[in-house]
N, CA, C and O atoms as a DFTB+ gen file, in Angstrom:
356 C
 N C O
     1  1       0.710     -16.428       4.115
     2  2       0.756     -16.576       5.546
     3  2       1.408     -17.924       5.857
     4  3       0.995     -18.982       5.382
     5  1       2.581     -17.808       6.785
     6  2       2.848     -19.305       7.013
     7  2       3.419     -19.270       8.597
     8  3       3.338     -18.275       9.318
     9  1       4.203     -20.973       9.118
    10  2       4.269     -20.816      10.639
    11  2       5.260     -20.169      10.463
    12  3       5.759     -20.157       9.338
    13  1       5.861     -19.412      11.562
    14  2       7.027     -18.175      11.642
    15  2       8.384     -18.784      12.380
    16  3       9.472     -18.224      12.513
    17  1       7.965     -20.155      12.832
    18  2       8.831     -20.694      14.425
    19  2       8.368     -21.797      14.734
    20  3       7.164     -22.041      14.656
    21  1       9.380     -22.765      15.192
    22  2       8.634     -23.858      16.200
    23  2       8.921     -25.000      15.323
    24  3       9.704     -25.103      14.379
    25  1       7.917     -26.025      15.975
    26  2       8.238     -27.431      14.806
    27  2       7.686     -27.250      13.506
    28  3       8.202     -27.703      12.485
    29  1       6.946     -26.782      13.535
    30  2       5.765     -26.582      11.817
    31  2       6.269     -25.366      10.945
    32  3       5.691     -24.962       9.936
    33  1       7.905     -24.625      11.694
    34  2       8.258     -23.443      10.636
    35  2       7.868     -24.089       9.564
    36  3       7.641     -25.279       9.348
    37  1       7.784     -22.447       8.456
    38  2       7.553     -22.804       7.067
    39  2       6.627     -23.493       6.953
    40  3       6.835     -24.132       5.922
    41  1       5.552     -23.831       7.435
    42  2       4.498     -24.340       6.320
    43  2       3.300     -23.463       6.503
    44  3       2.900     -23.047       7.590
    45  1       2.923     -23.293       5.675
    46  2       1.940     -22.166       4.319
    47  2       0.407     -22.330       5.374
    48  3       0.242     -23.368       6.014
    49  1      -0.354     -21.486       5.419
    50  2      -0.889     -21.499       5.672
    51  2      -2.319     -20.756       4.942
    52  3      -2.018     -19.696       4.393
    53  1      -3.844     -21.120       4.832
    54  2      -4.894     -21.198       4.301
    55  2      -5.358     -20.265       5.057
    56  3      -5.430     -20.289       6.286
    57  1      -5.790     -19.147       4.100
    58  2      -6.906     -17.572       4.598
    59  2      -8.193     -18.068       4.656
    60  3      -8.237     -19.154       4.078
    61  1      -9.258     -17.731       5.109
    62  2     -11.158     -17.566       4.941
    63  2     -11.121     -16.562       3.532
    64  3     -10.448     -15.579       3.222
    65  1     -11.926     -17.143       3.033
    66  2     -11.927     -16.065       1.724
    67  2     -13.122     -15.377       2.212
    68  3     -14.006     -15.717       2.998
    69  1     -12.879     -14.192       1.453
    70  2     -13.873     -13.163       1.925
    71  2     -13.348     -11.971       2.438
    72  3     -12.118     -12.011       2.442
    73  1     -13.906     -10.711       2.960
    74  2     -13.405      -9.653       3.434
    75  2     -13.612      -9.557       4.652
    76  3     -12.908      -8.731       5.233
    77  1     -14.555     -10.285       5.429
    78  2     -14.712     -10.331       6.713
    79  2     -13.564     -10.520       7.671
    80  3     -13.612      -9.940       8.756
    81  1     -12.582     -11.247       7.375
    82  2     -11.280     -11.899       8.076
    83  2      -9.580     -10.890       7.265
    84  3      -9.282     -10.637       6.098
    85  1      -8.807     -10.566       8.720
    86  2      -8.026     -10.070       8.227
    87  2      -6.767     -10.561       8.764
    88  3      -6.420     -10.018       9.813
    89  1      -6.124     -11.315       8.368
    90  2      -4.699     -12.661       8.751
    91  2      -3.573     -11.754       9.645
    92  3      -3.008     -10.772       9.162
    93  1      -3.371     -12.179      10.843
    94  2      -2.571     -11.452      11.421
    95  2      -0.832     -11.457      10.802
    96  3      -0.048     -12.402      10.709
    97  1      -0.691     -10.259      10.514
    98  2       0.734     -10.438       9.691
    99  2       1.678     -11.221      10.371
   100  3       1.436     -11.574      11.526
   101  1       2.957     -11.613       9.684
   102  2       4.052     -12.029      10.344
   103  2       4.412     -11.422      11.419
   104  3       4.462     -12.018      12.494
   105  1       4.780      -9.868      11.257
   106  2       5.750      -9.444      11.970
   107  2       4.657      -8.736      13.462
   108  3       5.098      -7.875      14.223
   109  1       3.174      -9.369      13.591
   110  2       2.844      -8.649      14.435
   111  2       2.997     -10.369      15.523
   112  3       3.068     -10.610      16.728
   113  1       2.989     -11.033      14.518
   114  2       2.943     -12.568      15.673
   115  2       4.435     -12.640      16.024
   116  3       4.663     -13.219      17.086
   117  1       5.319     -12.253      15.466
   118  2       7.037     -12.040      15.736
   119  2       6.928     -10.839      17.053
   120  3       7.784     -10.665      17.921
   121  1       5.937     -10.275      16.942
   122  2       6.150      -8.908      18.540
   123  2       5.435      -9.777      19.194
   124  3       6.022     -10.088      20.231
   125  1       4.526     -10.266      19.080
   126  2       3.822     -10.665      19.826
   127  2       4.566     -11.898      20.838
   128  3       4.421     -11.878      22.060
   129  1       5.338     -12.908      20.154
   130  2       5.721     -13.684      20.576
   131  2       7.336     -13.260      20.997
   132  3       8.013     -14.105      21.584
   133  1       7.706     -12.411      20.793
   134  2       9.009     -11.601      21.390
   135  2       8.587     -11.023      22.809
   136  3       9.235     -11.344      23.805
   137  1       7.529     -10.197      22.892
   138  2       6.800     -10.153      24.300
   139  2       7.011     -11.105      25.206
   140  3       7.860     -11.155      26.097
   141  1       5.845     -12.151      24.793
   142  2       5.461     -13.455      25.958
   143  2       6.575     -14.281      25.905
   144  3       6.191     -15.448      25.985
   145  1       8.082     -14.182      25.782
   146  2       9.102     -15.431      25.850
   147  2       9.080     -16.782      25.030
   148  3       8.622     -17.022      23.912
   149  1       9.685     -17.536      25.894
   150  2       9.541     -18.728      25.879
   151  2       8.155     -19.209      25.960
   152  3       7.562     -18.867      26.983
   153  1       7.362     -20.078      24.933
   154  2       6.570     -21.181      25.634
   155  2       6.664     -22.038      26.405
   156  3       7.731     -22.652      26.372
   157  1       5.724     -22.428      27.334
   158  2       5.733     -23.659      28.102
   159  2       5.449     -24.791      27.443
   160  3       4.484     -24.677      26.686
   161  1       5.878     -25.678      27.466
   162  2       5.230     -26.567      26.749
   163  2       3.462     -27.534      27.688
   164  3       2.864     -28.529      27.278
   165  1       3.172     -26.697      28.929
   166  2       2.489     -27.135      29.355
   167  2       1.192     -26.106      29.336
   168  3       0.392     -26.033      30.269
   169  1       1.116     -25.349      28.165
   170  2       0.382     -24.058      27.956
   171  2      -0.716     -24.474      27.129
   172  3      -0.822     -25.053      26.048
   173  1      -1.787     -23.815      28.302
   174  2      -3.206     -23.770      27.334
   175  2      -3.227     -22.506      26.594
   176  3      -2.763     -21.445      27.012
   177  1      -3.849     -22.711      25.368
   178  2      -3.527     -21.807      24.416
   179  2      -5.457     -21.421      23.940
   180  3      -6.117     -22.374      23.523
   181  1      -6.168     -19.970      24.072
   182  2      -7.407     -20.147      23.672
   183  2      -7.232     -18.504      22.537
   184  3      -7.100     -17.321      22.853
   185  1      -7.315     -19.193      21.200
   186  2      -7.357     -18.051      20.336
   187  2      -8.517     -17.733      19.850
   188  3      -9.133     -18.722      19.453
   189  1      -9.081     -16.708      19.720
   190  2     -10.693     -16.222      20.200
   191  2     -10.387     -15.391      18.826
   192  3      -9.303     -14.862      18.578
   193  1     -11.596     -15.370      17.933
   194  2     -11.586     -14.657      16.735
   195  2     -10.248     -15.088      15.752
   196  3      -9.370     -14.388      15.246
   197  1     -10.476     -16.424      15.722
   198  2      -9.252     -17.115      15.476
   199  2      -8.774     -16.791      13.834
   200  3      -7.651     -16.534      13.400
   201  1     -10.446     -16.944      12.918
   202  2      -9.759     -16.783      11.639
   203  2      -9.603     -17.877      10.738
   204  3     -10.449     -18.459      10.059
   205  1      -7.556     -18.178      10.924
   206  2      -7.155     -18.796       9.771
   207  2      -6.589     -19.977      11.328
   208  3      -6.063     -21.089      11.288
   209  1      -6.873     -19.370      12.180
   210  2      -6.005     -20.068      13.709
   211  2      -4.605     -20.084      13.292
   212  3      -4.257     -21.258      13.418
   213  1      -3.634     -19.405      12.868
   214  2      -2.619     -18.750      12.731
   215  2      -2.058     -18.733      13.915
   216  3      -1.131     -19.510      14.142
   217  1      -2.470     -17.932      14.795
   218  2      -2.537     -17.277      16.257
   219  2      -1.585     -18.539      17.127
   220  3      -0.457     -18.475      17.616
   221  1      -2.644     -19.739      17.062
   222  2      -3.363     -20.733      17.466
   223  2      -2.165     -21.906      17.290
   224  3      -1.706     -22.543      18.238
   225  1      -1.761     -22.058      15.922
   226  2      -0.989     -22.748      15.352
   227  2       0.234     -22.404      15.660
   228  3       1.011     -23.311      15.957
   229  1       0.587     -21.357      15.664
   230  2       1.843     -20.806      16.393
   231  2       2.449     -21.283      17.266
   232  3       3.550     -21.823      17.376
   233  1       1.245     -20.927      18.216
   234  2       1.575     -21.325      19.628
   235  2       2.227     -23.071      20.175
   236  3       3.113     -23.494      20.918
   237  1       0.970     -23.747      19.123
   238  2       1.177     -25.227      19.357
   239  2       2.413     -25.639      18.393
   240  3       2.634     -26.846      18.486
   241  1       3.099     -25.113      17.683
   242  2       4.402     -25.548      17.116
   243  2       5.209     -25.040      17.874
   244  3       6.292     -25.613      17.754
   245  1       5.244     -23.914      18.905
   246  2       6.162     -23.170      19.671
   247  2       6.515     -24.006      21.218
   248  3       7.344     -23.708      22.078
   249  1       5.330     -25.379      21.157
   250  2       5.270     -26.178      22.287
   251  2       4.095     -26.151      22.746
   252  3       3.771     -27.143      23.398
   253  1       3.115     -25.098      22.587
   254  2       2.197     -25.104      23.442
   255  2       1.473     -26.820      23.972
   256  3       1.991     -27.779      23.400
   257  1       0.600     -27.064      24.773
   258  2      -0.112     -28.496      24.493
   259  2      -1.340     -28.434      24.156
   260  3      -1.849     -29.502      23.818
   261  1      -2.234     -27.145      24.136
   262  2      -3.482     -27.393      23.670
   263  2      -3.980     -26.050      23.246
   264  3      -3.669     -25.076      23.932
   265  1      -4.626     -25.920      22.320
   266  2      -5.285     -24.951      22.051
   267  2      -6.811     -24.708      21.620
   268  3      -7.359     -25.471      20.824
   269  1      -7.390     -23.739      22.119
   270  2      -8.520     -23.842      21.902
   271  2      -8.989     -22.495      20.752
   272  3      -8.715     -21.295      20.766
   273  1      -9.857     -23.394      19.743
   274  2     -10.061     -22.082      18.460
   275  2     -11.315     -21.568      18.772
   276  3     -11.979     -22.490      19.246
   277  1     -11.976     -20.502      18.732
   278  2     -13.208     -19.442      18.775
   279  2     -13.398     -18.594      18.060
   280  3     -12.980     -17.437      18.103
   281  1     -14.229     -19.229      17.131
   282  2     -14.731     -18.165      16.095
   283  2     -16.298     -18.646      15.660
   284  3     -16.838     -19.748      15.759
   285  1     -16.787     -17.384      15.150
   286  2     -17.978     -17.619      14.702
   287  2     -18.727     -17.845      13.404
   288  3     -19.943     -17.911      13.225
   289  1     -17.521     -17.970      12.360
   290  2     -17.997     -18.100      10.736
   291  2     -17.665     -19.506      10.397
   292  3     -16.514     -19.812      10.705
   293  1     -18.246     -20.274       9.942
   294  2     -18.401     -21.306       9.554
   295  2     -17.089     -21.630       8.350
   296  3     -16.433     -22.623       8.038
   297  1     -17.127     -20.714       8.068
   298  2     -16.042     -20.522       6.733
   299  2     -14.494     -20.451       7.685
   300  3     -13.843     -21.462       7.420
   301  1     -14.036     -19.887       8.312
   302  2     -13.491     -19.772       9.091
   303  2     -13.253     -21.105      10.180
   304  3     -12.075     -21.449      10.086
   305  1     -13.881     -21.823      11.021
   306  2     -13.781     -23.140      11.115
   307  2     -13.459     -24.016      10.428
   308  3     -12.673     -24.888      10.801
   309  1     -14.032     -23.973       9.195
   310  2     -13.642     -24.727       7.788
   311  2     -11.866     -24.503       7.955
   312  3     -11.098     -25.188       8.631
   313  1     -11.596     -23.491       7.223
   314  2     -10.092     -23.156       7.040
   315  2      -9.194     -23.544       8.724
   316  3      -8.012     -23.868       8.606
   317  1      -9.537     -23.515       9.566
   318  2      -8.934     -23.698      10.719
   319  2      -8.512     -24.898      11.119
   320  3      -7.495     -25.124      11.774
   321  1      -9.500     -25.871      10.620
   322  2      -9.716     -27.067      10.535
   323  2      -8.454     -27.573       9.502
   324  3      -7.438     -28.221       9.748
   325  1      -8.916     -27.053       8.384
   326  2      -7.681     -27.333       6.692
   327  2      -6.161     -26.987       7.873
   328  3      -5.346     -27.780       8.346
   329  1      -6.250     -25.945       7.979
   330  2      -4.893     -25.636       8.656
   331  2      -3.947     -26.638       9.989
   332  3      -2.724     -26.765      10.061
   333  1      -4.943     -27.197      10.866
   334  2      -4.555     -27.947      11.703
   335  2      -4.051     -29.602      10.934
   336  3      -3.271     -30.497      11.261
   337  1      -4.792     -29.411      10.024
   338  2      -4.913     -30.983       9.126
   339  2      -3.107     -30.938       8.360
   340  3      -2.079     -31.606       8.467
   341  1      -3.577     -29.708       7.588
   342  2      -2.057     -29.658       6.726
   343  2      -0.749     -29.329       8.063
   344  3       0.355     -29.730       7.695
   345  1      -0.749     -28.883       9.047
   346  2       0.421     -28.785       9.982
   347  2       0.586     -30.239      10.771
   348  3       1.659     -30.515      11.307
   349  1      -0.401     -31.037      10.805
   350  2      -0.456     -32.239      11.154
   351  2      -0.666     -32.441      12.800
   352  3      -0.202     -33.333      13.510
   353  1      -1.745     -31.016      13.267
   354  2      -1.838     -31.286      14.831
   355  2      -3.271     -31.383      15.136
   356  3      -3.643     -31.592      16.291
């Protein structure tokens, strides 16, 4: 899994281990973000069942200015956390 776009293309990104969590593929965050345009760069961003915050991370390399992560596994915060650390936001 890695960023798809934005300032943080290309860098790799950290799963929740376990079976509980399932990483949103590339090509569904490529429709997804083919949909909604352009970012604003003045965009609140709230990714809910976040995960790996993939979602999340996207957004804020795409410009967003803030994002907010929501999830409920501890393990999952953990990795979300690793992920914001290694993209450097």
């Amino acid at each position: 899994m890695r960023v798809i776009s934005g300032s943080r293309k290309g860098h790799r990104l950290k799963s929740p281990k376990g079976l509980d969590t399932r990483p949103t593929q590339d090509r569904i965050k490529e429709s997804l973000f083919n949909i909604l345009g352009d970012i604003k760069e003045d965009s609140l961003v709230l990714d809910l069942f976040s995960g790996s915050g993939s979602v999340g991370i996207e957004f804020l390399s795409r410009g967003s200015k803030e994002c907010y992560f929501i999830d409920n596994s501890l393990n999952s915060i953990k990795t979300i956390g690793y992920n914001l650390d290694a993209t450097k936001f």
